[in-house]
KOLGU-4560 file (N, C-alpha, C; in nm, 3 decimals, padded with zeros to 5 digits):
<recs>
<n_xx: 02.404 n_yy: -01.072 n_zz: 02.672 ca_xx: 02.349 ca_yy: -01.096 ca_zz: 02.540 c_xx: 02.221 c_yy: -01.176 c_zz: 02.556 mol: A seq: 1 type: UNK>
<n_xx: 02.111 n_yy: -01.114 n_zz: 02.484 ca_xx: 02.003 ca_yy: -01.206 ca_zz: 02.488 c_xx: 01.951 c_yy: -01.235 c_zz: 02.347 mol: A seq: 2 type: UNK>
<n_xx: 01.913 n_yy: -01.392 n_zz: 02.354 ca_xx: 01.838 ca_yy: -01.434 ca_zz: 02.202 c_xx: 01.742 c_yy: -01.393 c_zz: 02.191 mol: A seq: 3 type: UNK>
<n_xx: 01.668 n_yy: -01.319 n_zz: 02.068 ca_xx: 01.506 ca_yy: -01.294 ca_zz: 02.096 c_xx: 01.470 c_yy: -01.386 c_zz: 01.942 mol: A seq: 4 type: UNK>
<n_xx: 01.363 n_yy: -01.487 n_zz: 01.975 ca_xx: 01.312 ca_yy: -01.492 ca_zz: 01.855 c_xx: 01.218 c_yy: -01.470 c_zz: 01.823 mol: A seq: 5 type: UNK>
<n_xx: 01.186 n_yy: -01.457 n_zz: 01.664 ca_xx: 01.112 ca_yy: -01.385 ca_zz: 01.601 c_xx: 01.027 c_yy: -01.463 c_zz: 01.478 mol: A seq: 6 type: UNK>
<n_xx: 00.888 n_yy: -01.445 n_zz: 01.452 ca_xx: 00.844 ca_yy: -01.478 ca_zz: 01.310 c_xx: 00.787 c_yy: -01.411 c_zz: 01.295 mol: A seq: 7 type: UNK>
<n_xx: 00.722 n_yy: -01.360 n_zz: 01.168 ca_xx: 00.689 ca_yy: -01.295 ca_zz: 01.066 c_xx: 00.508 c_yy: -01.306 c_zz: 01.051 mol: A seq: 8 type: UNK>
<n_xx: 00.448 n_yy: -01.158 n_zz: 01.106 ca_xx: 00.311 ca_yy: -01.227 ca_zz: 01.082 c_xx: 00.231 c_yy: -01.209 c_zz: 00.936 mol: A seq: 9 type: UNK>
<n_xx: 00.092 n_yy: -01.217 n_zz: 00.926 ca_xx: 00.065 ca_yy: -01.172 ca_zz: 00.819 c_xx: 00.046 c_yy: -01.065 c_zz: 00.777 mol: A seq: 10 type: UNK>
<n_xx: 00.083 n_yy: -00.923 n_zz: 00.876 ca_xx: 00.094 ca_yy: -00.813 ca_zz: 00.811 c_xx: 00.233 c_yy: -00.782 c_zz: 00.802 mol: A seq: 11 type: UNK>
<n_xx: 00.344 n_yy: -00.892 n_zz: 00.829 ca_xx: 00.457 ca_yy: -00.864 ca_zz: 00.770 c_xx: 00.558 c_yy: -00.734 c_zz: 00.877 mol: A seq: 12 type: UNK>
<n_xx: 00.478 n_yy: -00.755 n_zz: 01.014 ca_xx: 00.556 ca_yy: -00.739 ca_zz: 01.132 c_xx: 00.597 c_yy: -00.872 c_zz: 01.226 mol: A seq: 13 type: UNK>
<n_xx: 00.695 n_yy: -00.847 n_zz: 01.277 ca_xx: 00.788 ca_yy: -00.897 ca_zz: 01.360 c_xx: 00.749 c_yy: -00.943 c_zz: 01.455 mol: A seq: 14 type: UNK>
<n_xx: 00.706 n_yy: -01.102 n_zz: 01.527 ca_xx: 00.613 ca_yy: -01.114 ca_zz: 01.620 c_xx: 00.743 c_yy: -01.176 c_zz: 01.759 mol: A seq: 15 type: UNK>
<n_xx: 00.778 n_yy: -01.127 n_zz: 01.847 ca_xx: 00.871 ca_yy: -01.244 ca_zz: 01.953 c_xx: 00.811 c_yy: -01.365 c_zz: 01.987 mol: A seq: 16 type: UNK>
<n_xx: 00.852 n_yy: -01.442 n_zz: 02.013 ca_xx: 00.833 ca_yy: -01.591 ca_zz: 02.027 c_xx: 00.891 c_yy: -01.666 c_zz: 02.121 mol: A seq: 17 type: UNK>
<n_xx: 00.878 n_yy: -01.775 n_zz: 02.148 ca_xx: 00.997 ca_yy: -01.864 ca_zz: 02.241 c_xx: 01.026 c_yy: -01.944 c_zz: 02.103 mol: A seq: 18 type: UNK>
<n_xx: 01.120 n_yy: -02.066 n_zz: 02.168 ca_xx: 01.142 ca_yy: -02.158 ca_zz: 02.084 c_xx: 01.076 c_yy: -02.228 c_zz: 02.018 mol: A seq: 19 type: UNK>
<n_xx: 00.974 n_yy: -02.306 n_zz: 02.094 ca_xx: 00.907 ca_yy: -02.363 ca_zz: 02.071 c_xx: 00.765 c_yy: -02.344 c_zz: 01.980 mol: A seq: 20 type: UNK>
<n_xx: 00.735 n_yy: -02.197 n_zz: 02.021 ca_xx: 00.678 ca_yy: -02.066 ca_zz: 01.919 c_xx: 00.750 c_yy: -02.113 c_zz: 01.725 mol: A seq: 21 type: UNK>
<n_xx: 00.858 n_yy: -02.098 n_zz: 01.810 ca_xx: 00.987 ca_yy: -02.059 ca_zz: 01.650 c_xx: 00.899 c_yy: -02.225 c_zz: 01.597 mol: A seq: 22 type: UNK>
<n_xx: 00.983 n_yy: -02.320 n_zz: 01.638 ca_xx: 00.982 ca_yy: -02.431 ca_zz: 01.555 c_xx: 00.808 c_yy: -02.430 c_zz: 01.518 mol: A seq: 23 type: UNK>
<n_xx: 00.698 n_yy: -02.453 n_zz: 01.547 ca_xx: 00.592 ca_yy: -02.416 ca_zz: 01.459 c_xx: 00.582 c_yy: -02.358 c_zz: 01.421 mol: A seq: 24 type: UNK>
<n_xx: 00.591 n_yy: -02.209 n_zz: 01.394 ca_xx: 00.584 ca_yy: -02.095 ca_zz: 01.303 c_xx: 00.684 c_yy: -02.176 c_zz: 01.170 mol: A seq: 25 type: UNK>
<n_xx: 00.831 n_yy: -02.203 n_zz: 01.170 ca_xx: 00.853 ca_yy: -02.241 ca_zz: 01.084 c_xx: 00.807 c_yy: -02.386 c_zz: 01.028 mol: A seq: 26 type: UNK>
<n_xx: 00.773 n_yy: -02.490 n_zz: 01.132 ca_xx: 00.700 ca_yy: -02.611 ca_zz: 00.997 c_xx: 00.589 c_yy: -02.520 c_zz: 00.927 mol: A seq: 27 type: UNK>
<n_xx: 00.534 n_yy: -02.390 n_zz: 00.980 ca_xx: 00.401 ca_yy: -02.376 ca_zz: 00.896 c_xx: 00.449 c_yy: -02.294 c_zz: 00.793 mol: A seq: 28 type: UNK>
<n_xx: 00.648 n_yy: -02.291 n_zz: 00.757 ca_xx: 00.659 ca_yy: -02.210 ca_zz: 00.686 c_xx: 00.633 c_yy: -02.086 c_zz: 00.684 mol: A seq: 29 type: UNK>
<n_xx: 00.647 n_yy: -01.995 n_zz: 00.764 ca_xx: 00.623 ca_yy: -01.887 ca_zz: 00.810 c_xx: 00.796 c_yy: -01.864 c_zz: 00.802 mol: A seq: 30 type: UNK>
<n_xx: 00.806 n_yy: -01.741 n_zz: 00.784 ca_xx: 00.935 ca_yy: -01.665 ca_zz: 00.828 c_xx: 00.984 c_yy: -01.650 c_zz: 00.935 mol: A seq: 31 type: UNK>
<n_xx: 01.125 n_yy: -01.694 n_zz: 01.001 ca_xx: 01.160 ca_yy: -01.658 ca_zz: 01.121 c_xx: 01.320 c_yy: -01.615 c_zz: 01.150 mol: A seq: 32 type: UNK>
<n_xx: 01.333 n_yy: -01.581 n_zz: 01.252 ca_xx: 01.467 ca_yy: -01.511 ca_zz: 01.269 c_xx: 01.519 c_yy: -01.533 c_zz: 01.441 mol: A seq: 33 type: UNK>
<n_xx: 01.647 n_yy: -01.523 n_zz: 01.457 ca_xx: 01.662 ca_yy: -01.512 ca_zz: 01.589 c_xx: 01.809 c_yy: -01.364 c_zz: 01.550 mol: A seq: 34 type: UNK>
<n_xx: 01.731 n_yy: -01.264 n_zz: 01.658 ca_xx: 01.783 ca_yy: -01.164 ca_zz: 01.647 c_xx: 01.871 c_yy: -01.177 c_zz: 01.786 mol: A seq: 35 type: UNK>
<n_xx: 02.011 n_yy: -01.112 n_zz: 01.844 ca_xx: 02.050 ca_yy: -01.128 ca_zz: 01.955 c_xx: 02.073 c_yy: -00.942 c_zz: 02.050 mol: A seq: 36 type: UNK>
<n_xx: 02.041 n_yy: -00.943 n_zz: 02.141 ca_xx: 02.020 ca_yy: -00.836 ca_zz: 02.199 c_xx: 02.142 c_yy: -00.792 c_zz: 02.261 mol: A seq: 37 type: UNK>
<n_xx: 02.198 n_yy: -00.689 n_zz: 02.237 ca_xx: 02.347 ca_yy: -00.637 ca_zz: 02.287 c_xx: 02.260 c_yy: -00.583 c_zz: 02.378 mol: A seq: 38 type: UNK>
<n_xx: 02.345 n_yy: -00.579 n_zz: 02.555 ca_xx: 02.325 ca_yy: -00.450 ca_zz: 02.613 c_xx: 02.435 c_yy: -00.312 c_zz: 02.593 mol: A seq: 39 type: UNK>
<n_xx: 02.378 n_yy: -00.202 n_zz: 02.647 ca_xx: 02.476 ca_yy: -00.109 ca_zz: 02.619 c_xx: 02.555 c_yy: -00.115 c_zz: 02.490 mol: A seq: 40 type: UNK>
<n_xx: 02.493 n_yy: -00.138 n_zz: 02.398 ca_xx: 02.491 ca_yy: -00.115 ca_zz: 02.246 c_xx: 02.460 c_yy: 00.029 c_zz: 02.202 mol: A seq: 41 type: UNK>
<n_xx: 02.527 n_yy: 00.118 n_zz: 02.189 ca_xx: 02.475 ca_yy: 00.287 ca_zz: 02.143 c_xx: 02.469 c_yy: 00.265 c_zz: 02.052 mol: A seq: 42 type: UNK>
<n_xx: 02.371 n_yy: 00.420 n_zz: 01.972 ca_xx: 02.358 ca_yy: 00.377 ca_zz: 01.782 c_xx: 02.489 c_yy: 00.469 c_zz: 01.790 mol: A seq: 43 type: UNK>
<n_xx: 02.513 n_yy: 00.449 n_zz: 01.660 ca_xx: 02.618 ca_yy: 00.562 ca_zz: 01.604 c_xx: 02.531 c_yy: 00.689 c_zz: 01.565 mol: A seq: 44 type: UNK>
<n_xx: 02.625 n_yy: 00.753 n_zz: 01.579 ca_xx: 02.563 ca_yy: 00.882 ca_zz: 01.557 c_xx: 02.471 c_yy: 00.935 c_zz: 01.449 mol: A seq: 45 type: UNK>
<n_xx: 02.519 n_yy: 00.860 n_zz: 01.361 ca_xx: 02.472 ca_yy: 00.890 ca_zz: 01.200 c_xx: 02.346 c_yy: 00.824 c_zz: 01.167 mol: A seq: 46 type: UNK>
<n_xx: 02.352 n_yy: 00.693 n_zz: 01.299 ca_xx: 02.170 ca_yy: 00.624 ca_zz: 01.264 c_xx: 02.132 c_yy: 00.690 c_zz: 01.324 mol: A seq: 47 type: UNK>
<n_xx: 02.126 n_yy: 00.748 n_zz: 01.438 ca_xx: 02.064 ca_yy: 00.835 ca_zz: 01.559 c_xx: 02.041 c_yy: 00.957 c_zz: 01.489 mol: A seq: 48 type: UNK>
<n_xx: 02.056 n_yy: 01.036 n_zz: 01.423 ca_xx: 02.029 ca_yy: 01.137 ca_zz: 01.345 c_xx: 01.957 c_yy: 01.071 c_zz: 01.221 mol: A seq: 49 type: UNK>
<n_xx: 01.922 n_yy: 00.991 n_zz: 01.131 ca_xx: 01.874 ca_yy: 00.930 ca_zz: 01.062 c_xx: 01.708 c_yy: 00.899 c_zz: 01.164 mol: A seq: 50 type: UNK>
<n_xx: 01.756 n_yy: 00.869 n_zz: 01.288 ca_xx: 01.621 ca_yy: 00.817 ca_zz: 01.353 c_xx: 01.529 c_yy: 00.915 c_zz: 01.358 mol: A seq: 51 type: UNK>
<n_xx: 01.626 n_yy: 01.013 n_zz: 01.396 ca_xx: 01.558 ca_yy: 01.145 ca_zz: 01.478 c_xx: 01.512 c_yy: 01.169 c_zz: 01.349 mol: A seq: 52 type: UNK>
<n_xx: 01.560 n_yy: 01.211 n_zz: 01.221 ca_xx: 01.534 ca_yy: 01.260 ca_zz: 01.140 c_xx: 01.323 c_yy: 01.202 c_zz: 01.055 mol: A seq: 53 type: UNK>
<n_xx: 01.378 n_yy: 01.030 n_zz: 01.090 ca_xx: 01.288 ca_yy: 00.975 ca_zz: 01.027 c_xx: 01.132 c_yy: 01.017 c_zz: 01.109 mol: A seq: 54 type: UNK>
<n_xx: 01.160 n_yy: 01.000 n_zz: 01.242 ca_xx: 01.081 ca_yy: 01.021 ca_zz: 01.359 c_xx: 01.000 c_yy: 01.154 c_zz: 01.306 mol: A seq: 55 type: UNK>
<n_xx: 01.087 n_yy: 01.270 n_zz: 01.284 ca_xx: 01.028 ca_yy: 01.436 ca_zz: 01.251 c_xx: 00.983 c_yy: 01.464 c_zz: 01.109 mol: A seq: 56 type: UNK>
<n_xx: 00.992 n_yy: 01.354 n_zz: 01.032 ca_xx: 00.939 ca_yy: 01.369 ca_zz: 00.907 c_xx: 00.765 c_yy: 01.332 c_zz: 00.890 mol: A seq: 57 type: UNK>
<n_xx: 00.664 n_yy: 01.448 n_zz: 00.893 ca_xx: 00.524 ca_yy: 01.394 ca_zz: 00.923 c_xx: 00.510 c_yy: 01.299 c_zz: 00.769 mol: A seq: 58 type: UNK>
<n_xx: 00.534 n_yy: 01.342 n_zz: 00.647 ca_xx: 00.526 ca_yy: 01.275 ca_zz: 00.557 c_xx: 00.533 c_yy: 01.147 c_zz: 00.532 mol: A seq: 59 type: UNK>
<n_xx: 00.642 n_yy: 01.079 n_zz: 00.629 ca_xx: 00.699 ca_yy: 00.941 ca_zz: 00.593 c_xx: 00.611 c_yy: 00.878 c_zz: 00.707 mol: A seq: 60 type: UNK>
<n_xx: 00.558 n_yy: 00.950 n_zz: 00.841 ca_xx: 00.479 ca_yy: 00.873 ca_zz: 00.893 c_xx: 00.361 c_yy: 00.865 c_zz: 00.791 mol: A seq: 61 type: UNK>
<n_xx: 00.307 n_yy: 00.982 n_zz: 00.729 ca_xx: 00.164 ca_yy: 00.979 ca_zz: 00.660 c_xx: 00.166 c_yy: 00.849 c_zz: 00.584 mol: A seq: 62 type: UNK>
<n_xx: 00.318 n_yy: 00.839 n_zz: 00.509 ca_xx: 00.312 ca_yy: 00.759 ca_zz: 00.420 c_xx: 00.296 c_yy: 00.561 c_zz: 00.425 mol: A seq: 63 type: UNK>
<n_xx: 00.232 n_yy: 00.527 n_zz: 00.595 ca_xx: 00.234 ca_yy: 00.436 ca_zz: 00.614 c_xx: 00.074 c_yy: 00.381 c_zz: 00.632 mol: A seq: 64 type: UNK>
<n_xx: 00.036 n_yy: 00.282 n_zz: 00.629 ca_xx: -00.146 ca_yy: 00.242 ca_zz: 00.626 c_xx: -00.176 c_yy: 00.251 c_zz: 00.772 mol: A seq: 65 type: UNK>
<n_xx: -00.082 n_yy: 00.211 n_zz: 00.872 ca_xx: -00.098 ca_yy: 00.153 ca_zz: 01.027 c_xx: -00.023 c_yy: 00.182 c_zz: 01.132 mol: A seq: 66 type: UNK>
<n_xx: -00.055 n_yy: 00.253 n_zz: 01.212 ca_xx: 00.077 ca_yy: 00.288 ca_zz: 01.293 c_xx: 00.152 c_yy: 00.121 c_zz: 01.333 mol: A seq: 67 type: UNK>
<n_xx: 00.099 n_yy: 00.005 n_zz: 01.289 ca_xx: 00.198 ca_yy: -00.082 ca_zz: 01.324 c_xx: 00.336 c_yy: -00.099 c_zz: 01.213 mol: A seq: 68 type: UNK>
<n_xx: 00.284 n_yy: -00.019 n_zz: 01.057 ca_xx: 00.394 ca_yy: -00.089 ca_zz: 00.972 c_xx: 00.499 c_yy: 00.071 c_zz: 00.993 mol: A seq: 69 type: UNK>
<n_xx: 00.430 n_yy: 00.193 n_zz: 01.080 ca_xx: 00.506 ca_yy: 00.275 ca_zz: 01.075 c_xx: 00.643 c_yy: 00.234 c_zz: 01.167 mol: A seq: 70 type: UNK>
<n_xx: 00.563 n_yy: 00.170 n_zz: 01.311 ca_xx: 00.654 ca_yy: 00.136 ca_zz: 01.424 c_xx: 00.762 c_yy: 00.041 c_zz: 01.384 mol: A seq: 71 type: UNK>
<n_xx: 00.710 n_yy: -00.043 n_zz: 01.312 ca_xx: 00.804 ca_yy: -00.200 ca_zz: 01.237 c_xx: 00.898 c_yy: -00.109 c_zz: 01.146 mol: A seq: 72 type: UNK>
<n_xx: 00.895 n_yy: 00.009 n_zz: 01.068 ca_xx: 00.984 ca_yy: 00.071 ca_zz: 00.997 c_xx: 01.101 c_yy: 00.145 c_zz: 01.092 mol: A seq: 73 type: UNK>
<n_xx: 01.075 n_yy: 00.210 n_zz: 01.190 ca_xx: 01.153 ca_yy: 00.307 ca_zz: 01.244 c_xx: 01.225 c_yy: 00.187 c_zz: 01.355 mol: A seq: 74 type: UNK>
<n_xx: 01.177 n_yy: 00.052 n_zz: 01.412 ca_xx: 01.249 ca_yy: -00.026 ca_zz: 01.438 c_xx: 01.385 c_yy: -00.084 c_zz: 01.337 mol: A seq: 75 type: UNK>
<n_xx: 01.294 n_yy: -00.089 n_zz: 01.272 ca_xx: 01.405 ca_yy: -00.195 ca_zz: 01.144 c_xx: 01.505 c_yy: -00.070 c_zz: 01.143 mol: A seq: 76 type: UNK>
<n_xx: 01.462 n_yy: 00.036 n_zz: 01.107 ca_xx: 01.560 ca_yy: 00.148 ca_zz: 01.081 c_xx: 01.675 c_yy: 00.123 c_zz: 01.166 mol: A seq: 77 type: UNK>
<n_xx: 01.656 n_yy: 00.093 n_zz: 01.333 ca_xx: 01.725 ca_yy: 00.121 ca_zz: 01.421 c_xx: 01.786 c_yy: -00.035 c_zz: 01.465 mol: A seq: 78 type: UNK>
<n_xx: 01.742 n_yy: -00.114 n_zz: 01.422 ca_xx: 01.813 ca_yy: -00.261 ca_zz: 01.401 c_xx: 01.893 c_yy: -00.322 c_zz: 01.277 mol: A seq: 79 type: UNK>
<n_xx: 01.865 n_yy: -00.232 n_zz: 01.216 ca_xx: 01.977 ca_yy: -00.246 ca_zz: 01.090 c_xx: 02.065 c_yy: -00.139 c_zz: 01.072 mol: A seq: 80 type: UNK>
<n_xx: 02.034 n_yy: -00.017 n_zz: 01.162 ca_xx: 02.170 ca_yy: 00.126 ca_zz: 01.105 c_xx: 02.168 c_yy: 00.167 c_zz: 01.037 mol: A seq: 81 type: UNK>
<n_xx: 02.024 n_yy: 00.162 n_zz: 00.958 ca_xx: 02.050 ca_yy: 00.263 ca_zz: 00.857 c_xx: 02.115 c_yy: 00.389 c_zz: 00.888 mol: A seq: 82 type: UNK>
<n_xx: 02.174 n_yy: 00.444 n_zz: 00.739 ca_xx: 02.218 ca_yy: 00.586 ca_zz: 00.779 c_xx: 02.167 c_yy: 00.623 c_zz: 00.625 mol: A seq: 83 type: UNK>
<n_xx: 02.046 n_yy: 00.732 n_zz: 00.653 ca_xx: 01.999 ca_yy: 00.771 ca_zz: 00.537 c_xx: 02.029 c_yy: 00.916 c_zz: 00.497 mol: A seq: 84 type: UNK>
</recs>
């Protein structure tokens, strides 16, 4: 298991950090998180088809300003499970 932490930049992607990262990002009030890393964690099937799905949809990429808020979406997708 590994800790990864995380704050929040101003385009509202996910930046890794150390600790020490963390604790200033949050006095400056910034958003932060500590996410923990399973190994050998599989998706379920149903996000994994949701991924694939999201991945082959040109639309939903079109529908993003930056390939960074596209990449930060299809992550989150796959760190939260969606099943859409």
């Amino acid at each position: 298991m590994k800790v990864i932490y995380q704050f929040k930049d101003e385009d509202g992607l996910w930046m890794d950090a150390n600790e020490q990262s963390m604790a200033s990002a949050r006095a400056a009030g910034w958003q932060t998180r500590a996410v923990v890393e399973l190994p050998d964690a599989p998706l379920p099937a149903s996000v994994r088809c949701s991924l694939v799905s999201l991945i082959r949809d040109d639309g939903y990429a079109a529908s993003f300003q930056s390939l960074g808020q596209y990449r930060a979406a299809l992550l989150q997708a796959a760190i939260e499970g969606w099943a859409l």
